[in-house]
C-alpha positions in Angstrom: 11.7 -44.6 -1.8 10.1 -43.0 1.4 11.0 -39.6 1.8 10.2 -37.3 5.0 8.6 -34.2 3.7 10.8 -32.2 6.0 13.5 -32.6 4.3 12.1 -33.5 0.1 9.0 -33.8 -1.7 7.6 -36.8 -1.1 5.2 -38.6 -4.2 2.5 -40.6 -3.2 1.5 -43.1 -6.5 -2.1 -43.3 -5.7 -4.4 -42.3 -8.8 -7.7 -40.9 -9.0 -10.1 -43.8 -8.8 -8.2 -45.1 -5.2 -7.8 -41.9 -3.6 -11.6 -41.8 -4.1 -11.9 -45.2 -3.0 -10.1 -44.7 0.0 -7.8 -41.5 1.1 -10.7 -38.9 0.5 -13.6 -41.2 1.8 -12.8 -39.7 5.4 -13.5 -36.1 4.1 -16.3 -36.1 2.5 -18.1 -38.5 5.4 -16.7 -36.0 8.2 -16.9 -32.6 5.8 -19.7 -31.3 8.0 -17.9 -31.6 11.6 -14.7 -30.6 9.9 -13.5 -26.7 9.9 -10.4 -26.8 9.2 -7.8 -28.8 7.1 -3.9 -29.3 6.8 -2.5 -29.4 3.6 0.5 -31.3 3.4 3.7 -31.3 1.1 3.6 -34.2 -1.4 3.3 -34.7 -5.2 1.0 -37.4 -7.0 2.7 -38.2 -10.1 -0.5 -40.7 -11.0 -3.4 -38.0 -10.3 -4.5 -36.7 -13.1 -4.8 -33.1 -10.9 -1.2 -33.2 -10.2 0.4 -29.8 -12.0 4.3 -28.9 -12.2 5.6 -25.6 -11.8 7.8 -23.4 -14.0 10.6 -25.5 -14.1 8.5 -28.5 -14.6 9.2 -30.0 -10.9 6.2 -31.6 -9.4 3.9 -29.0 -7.4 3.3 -29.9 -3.7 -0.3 -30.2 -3.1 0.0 -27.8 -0.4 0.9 -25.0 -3.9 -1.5 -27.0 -6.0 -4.3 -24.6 -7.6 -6.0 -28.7 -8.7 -5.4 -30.2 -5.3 -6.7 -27.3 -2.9 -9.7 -25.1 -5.0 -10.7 -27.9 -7.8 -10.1 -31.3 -5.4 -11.1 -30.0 -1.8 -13.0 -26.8 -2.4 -15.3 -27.5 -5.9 -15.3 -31.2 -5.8 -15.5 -32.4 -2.3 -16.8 -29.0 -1.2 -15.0 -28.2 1.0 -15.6 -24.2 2.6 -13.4 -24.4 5.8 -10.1 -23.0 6.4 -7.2 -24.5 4.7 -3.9 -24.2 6.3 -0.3 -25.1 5.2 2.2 -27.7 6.8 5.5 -26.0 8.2 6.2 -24.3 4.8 9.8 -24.0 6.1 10.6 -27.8 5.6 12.4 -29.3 2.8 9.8 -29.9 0.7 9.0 -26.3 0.2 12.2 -24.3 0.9 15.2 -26.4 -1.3 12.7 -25.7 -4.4 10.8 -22.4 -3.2 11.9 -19.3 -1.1 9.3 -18.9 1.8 7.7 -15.8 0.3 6.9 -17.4 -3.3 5.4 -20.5 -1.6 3.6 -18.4 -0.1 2.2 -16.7 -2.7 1.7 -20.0 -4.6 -0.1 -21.9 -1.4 -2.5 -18.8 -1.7 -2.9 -18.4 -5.0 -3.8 -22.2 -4.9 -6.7 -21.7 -2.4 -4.9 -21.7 1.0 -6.0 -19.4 3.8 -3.2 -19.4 6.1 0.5 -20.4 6.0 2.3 -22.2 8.9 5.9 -20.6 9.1 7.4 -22.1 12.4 10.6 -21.5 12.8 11.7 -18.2 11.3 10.1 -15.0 12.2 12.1 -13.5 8.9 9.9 -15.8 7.1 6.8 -14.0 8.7 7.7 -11.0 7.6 8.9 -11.8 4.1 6.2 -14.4 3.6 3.6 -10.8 4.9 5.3 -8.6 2.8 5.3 -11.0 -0.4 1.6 -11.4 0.1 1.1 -7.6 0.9 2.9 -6.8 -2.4 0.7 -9.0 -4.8 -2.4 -7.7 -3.1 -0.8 -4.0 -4.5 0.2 -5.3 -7.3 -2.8 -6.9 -8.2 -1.3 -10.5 -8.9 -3.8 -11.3 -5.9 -7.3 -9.8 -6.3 -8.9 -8.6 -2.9 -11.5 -10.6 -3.1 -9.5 -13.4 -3.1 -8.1 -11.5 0.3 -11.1 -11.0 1.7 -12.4 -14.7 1.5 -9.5 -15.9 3.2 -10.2 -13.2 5.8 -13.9 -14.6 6.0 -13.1 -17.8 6.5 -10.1 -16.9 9.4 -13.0 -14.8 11.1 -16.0 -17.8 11.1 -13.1 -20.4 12.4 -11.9 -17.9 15.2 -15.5 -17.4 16.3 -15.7 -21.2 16.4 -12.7 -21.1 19.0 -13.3 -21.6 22.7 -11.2 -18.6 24.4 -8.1 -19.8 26.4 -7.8 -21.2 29.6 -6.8 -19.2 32.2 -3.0 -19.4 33.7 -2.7 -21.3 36.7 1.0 -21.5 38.0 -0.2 -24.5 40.3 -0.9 -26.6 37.4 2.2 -25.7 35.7 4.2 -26.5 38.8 2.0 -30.0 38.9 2.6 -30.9 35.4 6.4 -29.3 35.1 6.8 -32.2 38.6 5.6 -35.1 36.5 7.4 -34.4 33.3 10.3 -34.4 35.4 9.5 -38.2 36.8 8.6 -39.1 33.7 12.4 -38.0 32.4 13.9 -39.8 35.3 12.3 -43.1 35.1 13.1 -43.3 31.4 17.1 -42.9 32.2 
């Protein structure tokens, strides 16, 4: 059955020796030219990495301690930023609230969290984060790599175009052509 991660967990049935065969052979060939990966939300019932959580439900990779420091960081070596998918879609939210999968994603290894649509969520997922820092169920080291690794990709970042209304107007013009010829 294919599922949209959106809306459930999807499980992809690939073991170990064809993910390495195939799936993970782009990573480690482009792993110098890469600064920067997306996690997504999917189970691997066959991997031998593939955890549960505390109810037993498969973990998404995306909260997955095995797929994100032991697979991409320690075995691939992978030292880039990792980033969530939307961890407002199905997947995550009809099995986690947005501030636990937070906490999971980076307890798991992940540096930052896309949240998309809620701003609620930015706040609880901040706070929830903020609290295990206090609390000490997240170390500040642990913090403060994440925090290197947000600071090296930003300096890797070319700084924004400037504005230009004329362009806007130009582009806004052909969208709208675009629109009618497709009616």
């Amino acid at each position: 059955i294919i599922v949209d991660s959106h809306e459930e967990l999807p499980l992809v049935n690939s073991n170990r020796e064809y993910l390495s065969k195939n799936d993970l052979v782009p990573y480690q060939k482009l792993l110098s030219e890469t600064y920067c990966l997306m996690v997504a939300h999917a189970a691997f019932p066959n991997l031998d990495l593939q955890e549960t959580d505390v109810n037993g439900k498969l973990l998404p990779s995306s909260l997955s301690f095995n797929i994100v420091t032991k697979l991409l960081r320690q075995e691939i070596g992978f030292k880039g930023l990792v980033v969530t998918d939307d961890l407002e879609m199905g997947a995550i939210l009809k099995n986690y609230g947005i501030g636990q999968a937070c906490k999971m994603a980076f307890q798991a290894g992940v540096d930052m969290f896309l949240i998309c649509n809620s701003t609620e969520a930015v706040r609880e997922s901040f706070r929830t984060i903020s609290e295990a820092v206090k609390n000490g169920e997240i170390s500040e080291a642990r913090l403060d790599e994440s925090l290197q690794r947000i600071a090296e990709f930003k300096n890797l970042i070319e700084p924004p175009l400037p504005f230009d209304k004329q362009r806007l107007a130009e582009l806004s013009k052909e969208i709208e052509q675009l629109n009618a010829s497709l009616k």
